[in-house]
TIRO-2110 file (N, C-alpha, C; in Angstrom, 1 decimal):
// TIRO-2110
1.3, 3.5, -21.8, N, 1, A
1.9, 3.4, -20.5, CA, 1, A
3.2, 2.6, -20.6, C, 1, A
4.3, 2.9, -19.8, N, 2, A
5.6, 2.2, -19.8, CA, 2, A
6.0, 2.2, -18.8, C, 2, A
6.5, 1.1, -18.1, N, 3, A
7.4, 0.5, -17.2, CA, 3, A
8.8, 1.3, -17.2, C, 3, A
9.4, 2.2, -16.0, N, 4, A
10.8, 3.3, -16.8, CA, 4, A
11.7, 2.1, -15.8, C, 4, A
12.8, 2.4, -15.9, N, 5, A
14.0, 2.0, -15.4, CA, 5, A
14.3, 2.4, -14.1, C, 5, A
13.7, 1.9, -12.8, N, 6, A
14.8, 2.5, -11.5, CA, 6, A
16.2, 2.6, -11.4, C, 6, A
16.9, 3.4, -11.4, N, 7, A
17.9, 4.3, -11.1, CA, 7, A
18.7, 3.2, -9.7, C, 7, A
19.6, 2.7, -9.7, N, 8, A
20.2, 2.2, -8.4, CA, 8, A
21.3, 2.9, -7.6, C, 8, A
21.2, 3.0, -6.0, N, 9, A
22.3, 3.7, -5.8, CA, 9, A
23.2, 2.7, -5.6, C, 9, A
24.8, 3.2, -6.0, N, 10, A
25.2, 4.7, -6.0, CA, 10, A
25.6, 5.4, -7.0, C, 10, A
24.5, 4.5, -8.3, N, 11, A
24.6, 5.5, -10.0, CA, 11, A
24.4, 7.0, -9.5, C, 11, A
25.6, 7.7, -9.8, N, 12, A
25.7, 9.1, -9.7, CA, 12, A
24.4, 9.9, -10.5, C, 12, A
23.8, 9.5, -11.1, N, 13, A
22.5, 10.3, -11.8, CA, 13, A
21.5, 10.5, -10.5, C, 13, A
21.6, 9.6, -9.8, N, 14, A
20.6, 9.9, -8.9, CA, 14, A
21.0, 11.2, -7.7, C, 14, A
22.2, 11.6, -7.7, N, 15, A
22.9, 13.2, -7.2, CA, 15, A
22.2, 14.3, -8.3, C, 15, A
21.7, 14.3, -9.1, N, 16, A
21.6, 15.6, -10.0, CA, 16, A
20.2, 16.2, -8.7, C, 16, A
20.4, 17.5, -9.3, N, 17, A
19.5, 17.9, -8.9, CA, 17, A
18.4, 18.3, -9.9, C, 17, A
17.0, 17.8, -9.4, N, 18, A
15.7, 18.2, -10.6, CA, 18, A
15.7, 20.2, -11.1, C, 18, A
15.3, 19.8, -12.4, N, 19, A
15.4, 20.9, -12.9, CA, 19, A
13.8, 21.4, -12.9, C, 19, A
13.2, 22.4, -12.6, N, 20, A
11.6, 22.9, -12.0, CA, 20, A
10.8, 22.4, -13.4, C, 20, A
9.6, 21.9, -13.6, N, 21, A
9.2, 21.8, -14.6, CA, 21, A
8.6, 23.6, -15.0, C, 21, A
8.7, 23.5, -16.5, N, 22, A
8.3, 25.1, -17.1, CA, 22, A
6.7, 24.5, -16.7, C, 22, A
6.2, 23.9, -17.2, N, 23, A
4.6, 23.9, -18.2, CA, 23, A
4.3, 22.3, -17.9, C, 23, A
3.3, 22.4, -17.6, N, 24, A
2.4, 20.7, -17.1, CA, 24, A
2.3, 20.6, -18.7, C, 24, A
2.6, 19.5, -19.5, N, 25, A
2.2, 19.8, -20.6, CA, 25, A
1.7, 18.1, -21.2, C, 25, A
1.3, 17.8, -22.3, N, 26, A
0.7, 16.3, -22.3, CA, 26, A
2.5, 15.5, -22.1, C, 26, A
3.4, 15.8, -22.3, N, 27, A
4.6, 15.4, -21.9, CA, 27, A
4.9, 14.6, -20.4, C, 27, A
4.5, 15.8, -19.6, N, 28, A
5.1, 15.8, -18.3, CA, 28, A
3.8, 14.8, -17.9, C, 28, A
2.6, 14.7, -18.4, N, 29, A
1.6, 14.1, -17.9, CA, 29, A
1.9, 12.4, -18.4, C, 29, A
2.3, 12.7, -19.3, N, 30, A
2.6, 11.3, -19.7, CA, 30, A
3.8, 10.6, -18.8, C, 30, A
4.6, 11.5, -18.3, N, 31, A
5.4, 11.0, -17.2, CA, 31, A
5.2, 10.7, -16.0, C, 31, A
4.2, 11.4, -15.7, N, 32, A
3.0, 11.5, -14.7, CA, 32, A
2.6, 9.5, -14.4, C, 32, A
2.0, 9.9, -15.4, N, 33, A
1.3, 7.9, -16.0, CA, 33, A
2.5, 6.9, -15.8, C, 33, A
3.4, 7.2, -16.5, N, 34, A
4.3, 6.0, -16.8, CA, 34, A
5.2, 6.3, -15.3, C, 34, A
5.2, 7.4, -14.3, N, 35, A
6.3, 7.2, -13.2, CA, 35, A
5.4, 6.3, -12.2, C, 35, A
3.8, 6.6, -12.3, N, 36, A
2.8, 6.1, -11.6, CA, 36, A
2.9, 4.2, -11.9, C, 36, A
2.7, 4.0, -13.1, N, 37, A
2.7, 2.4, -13.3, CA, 37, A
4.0, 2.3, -13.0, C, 37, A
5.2, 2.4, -13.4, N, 38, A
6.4, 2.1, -12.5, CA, 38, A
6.8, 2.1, -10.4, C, 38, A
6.0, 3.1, -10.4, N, 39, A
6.1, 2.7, -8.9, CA, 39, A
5.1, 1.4, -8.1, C, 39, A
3.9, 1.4, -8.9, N, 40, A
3.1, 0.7, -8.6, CA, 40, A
3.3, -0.8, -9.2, C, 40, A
4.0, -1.0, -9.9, N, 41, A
5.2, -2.1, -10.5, CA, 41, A
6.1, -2.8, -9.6, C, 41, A
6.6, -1.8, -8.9, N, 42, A
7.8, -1.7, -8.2, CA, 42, A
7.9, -3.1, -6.9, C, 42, A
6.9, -3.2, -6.1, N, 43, A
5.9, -2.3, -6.0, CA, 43, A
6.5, -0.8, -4.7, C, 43, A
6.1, 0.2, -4.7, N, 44, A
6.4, 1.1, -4.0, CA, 44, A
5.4, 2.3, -3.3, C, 44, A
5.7, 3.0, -2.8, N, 45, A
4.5, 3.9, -2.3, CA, 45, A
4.8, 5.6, -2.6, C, 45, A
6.0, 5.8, -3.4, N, 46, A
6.4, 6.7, -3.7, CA, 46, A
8.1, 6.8, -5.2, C, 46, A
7.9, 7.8, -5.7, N, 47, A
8.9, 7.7, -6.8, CA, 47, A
8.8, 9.1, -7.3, C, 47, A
10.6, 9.5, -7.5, N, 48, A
10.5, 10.7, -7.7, CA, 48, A
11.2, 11.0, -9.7, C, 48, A
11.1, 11.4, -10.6, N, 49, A
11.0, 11.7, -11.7, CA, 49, A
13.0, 11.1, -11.7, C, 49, A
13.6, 11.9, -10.6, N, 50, A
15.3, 11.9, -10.7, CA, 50, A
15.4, 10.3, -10.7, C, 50, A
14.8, 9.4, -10.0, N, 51, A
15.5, 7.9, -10.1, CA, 51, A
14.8, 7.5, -11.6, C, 51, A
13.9, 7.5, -12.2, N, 52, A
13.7, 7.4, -13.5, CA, 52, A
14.5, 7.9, -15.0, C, 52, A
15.8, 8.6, -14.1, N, 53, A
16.8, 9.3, -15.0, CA, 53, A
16.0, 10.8, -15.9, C, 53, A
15.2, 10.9, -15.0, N, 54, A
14.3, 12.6, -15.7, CA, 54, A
14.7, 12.9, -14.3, C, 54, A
15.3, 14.7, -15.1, N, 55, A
16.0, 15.5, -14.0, CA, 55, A
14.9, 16.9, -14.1, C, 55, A
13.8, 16.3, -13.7, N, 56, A
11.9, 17.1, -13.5, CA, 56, A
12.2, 17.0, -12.1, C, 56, A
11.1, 18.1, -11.5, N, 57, A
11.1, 18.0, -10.1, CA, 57, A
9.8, 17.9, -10.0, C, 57, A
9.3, 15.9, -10.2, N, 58, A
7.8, 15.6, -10.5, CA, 58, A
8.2, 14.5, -9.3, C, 58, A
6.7, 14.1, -8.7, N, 59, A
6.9, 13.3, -7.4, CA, 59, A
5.2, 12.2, -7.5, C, 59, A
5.1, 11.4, -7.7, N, 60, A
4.2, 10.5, -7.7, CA, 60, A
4.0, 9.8, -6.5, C, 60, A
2.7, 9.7, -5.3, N, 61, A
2.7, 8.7, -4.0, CA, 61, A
1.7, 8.3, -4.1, C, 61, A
1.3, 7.0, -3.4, N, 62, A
0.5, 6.6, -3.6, CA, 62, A
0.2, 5.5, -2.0, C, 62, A
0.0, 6.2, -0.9, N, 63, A
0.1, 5.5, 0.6, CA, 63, A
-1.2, 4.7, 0.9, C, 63, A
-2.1, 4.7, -0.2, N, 64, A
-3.4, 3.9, 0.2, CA, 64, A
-3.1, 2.3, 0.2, C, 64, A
-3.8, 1.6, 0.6, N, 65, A
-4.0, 0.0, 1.1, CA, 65, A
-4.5, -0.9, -0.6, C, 65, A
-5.6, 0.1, -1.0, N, 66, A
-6.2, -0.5, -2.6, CA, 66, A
-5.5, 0.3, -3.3, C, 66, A
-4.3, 0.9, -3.2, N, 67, A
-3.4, 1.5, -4.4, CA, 67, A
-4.4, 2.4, -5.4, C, 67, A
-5.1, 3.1, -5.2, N, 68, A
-6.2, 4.1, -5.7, CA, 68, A
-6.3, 5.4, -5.1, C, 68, A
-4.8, 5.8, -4.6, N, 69, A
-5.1, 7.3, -4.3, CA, 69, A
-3.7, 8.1, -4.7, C, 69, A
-3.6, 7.7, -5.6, N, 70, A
-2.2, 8.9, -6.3, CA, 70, A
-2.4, 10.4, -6.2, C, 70, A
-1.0, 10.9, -5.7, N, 71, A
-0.8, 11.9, -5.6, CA, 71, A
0.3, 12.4, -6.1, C, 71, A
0.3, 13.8, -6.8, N, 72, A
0.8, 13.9, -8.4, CA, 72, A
1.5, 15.6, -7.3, C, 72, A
2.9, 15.6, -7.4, N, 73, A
3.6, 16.7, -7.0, CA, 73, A
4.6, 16.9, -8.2, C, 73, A
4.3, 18.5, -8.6, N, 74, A
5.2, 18.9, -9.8, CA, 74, A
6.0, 20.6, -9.2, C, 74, A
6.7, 20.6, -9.1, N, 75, A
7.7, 21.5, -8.4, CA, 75, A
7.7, 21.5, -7.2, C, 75, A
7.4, 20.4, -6.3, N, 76, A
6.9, 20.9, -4.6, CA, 76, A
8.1, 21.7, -4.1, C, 76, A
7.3, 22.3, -3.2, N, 77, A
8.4, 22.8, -2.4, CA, 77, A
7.8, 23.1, -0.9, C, 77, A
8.7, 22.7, 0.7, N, 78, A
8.0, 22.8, 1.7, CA, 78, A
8.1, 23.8, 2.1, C, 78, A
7.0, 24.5, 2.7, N, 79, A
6.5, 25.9, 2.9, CA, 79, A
6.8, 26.2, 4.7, C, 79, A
6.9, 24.9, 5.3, N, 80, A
6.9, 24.8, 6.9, CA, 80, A
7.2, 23.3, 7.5, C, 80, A
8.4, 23.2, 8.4, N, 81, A
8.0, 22.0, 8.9, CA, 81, A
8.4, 22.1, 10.6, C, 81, A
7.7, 21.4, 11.4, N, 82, A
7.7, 21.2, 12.3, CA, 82, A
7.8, 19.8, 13.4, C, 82, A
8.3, 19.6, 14.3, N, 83, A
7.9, 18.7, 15.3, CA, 83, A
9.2, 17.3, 14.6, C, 83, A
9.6, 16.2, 15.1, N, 84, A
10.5, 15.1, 14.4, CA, 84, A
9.7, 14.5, 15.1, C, 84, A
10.0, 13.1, 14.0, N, 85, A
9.5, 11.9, 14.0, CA, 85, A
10.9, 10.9, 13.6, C, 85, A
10.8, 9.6, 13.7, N, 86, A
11.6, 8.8, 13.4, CA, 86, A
11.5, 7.7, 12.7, C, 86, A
10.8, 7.1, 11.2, N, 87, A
10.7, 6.1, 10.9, CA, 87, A
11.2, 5.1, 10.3, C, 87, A
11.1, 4.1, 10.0, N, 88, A
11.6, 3.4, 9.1, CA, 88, A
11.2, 3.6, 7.5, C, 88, A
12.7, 3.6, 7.1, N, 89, A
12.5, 4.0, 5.1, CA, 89, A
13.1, 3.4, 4.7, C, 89, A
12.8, 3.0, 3.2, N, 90, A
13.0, 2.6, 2.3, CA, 90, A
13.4, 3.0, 1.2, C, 90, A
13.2, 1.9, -0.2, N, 91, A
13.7, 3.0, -1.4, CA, 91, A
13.7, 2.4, -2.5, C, 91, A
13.1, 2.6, -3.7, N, 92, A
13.0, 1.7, -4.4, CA, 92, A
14.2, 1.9, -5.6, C, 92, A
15.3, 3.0, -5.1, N, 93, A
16.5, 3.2, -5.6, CA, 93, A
17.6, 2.6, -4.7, C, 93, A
17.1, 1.5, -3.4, N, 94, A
18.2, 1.4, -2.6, CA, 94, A
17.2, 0.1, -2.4, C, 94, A
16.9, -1.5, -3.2, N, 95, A
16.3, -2.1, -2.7, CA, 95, A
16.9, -3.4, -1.5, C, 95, A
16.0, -3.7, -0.6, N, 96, A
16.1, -4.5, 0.3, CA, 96, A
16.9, -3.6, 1.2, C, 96, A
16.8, -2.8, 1.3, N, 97, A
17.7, -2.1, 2.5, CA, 97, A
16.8, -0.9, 3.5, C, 97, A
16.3, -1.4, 4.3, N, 98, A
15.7, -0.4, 5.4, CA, 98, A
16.4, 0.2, 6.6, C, 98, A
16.2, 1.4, 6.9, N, 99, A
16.6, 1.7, 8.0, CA, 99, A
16.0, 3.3, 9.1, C, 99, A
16.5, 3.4, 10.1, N, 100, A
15.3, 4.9, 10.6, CA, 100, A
16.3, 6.2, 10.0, C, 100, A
15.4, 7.1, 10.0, N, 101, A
15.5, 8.5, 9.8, CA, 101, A
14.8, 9.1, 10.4, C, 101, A
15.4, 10.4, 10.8, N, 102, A
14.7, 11.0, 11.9, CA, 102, A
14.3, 12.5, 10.4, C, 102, A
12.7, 12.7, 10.7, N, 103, A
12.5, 13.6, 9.3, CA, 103, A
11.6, 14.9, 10.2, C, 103, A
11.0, 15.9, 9.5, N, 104, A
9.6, 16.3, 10.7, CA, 104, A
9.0, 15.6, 10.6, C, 104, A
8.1, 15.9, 11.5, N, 105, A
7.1, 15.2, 11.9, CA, 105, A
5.6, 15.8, 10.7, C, 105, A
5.5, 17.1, 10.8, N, 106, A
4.8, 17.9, 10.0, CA, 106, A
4.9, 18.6, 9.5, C, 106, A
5.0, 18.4, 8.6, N, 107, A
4.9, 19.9, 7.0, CA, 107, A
3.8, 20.3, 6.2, C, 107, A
4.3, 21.7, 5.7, N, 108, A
2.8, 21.8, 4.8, CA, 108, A
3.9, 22.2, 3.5, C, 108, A
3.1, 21.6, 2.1, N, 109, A
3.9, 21.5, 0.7, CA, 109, A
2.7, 22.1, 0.1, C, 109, A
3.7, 23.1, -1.1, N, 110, A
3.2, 23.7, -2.3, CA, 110, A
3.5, 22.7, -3.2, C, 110, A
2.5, 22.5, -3.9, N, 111, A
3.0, 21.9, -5.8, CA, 111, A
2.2, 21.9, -6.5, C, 111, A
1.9, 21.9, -7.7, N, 112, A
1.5, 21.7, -9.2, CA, 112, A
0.6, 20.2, -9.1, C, 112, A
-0.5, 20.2, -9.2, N, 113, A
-1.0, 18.5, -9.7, CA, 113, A
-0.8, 18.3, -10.8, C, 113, A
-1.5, 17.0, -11.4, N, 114, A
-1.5, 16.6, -12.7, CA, 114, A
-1.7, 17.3, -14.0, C, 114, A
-2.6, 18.2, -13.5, N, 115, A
-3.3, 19.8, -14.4, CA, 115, A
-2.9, 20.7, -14.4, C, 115, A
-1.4, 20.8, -13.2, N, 116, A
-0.7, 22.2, -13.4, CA, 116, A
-1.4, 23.4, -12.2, C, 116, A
-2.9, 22.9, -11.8, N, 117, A
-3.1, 23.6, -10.7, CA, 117, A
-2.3, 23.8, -9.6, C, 117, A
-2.3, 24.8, -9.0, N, 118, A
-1.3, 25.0, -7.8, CA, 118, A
-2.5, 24.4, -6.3, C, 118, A
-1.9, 23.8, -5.4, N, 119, A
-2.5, 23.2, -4.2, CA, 119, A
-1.6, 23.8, -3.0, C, 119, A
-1.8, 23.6, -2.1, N, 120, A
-0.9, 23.5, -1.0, CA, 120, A
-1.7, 22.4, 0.3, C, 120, A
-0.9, 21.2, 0.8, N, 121, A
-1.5, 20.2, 1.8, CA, 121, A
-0.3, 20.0, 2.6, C, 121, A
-1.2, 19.6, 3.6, N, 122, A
-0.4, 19.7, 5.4, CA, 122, A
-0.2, 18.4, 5.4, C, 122, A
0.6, 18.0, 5.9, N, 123, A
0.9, 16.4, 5.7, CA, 123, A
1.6, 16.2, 7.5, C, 123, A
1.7, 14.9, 8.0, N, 124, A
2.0, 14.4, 8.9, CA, 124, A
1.9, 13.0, 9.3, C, 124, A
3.2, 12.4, 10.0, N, 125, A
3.4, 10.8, 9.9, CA, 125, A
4.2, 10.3, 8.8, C, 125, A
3.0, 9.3, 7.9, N, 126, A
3.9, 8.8, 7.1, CA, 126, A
3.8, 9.2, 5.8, C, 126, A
2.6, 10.4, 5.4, N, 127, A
2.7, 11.4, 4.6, CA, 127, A
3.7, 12.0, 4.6, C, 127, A
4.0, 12.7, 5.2, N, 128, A
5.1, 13.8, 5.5, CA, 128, A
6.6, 13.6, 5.8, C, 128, A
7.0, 12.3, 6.2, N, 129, A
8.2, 11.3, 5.5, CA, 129, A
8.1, 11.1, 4.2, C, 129, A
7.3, 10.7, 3.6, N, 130, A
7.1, 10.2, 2.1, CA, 130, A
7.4, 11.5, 1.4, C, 130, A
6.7, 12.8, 1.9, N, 131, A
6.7, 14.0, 0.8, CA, 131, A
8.5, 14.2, 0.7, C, 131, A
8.9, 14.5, 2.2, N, 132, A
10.3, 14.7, 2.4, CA, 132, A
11.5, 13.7, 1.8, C, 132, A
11.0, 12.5, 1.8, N, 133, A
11.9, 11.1, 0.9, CA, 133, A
12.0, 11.6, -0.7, C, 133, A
10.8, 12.5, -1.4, N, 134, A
10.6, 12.2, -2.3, CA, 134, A
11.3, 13.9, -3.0, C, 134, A
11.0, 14.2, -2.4, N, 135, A
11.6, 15.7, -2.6, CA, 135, A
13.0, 16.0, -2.3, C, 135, A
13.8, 15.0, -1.2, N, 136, A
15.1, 14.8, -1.2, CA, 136, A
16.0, 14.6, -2.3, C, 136, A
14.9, 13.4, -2.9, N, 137, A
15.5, 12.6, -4.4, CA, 137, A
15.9, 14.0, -5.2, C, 137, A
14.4, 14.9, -5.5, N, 138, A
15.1, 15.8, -6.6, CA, 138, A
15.9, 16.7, -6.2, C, 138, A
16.5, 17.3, -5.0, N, 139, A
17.5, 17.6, -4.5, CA, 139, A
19.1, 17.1, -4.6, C, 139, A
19.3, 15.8, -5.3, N, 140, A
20.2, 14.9, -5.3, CA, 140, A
20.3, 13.9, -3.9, C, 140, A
19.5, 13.9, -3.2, N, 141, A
19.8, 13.3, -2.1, CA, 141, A
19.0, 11.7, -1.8, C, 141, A
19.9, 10.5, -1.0, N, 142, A
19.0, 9.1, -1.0, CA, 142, A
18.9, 9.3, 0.6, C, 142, A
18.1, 8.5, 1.1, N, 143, A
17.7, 8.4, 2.1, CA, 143, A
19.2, 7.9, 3.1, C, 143, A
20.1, 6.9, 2.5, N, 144, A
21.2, 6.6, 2.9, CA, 144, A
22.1, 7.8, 3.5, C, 144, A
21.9, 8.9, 2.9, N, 145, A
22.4, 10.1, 3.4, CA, 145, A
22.9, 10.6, 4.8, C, 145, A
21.1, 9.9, 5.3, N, 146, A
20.9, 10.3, 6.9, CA, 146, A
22.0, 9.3, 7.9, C, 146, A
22.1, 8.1, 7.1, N, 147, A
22.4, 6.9, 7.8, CA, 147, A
24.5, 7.3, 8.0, C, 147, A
24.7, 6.5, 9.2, N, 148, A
26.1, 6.8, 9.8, CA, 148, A
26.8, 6.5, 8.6, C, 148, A
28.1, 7.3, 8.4, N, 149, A
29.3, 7.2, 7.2, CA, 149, A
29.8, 5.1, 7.5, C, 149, A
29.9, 4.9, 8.4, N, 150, A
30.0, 3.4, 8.2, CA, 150, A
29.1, 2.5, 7.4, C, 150, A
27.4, 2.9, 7.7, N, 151, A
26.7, 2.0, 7.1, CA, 151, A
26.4, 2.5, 5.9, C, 151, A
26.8, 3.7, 5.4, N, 152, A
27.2, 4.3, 3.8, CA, 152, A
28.0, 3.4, 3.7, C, 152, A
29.0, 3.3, 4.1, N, 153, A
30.4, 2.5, 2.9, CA, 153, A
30.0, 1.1, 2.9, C, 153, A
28.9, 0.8, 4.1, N, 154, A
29.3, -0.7, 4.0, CA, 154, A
27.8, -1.3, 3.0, C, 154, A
27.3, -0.5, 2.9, N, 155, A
25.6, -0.5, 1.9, CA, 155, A
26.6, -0.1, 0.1, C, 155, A
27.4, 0.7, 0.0, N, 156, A
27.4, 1.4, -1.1, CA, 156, A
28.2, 0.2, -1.7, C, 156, A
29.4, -1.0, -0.9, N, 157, A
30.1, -2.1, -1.4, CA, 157, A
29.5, -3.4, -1.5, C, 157, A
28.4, -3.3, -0.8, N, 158, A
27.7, -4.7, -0.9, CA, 158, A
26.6, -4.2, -2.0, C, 158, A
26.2, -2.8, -2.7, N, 159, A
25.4, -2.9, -4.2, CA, 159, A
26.1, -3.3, -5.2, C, 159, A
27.6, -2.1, -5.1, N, 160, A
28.1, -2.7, -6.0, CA, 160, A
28.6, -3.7, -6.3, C, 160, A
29.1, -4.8, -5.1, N, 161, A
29.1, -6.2, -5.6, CA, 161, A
27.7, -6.9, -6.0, C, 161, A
26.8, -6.4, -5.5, N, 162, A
25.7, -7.3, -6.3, CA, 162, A
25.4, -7.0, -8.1, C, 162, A
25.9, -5.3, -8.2, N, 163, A
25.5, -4.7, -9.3, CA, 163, A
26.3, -5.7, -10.1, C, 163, A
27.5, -6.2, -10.0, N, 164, A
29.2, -6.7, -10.5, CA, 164, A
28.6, -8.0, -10.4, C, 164, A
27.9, -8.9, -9.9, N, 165, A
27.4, -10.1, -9.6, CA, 165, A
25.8, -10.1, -10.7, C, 165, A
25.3, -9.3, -11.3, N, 166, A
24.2, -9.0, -11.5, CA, 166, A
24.6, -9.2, -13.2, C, 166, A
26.0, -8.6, -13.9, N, 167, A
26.0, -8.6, -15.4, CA, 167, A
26.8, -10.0, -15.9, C, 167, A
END
């Protein structure tokens, strides 16, 4: 198991878009493991393969209280969404910075688990923000996206003076 590297915005790697995984293979499972102890490191409740600088469209969450209920999405894709909701998000590619997004409220997602089986689960709340945050990422997208073009410029100059204050 390894600790990977979060990805900070507004490193342009985190714009790529995920490339579909071919084959669950002991590879992708081992990335499985090491994206899972990295988010759980973090600490975080979700992490998508693109901030780890792997351009997989693999999604690790983990929204339990005892951190013992991972869930392993490998090509998701949303099948239906309905209803909006508004919450507060985060990002462990954008840290110390929260703000709302307005996302659905409910979706139902196809993906691949750990074994390559195909699933499909209905999510809603703070599931269904989390699947949508995470599936953005392999899309190229940060949650900053949603947020007004002012508090973009004014978030993207105060990282990079930290990043610039940081070496």
């Amino acid at each position: 198991m390894a600790i990977l590297n979060i990805l900070h915005y507004p490193d342009p790697r985190l714009r790529r878009v995920a490339q579909p995984v071919a084959q669950v293979d002991a590879a992708v499972r081992r990335l499985v493991v090491d994206m899972a102890e990295t988010m759980y490191a973090a600490p975080g409740i979700g992490l998508a393969a693109i901030q780890v600088d792997v351009a997989l469209r693999v999604v690790v969450m983990d929204l339990s209280e005892e951190r013992n209920a991972l869930k392993v999405f490998i090509n998701p894709e949303i099948l239906a969404r309905d209803g909006v909701q508004v919450m507060e998000e985060g990002c462990l590619s954008v840290p110390g910075v929260y703000d709302e997004v307005e996302r659905a409220r409910h979706i139902r997602v196809r993906a691949l688990d750990a074994d390559g089986r195909p699933f499909e689960l209905e999510a809603e709340g703070l599931l269904a923000t989390c699947v949508q945050h995470e599936i953005d990422h392999l899309d190229g997208k940060v949650f900053v996206d949603y947020l007004s073009r002012l508090k973009q410029n004014r978030l993207r100059k105060k990282l990079e003076k930290q990043e610039r204050l940081a070496m």
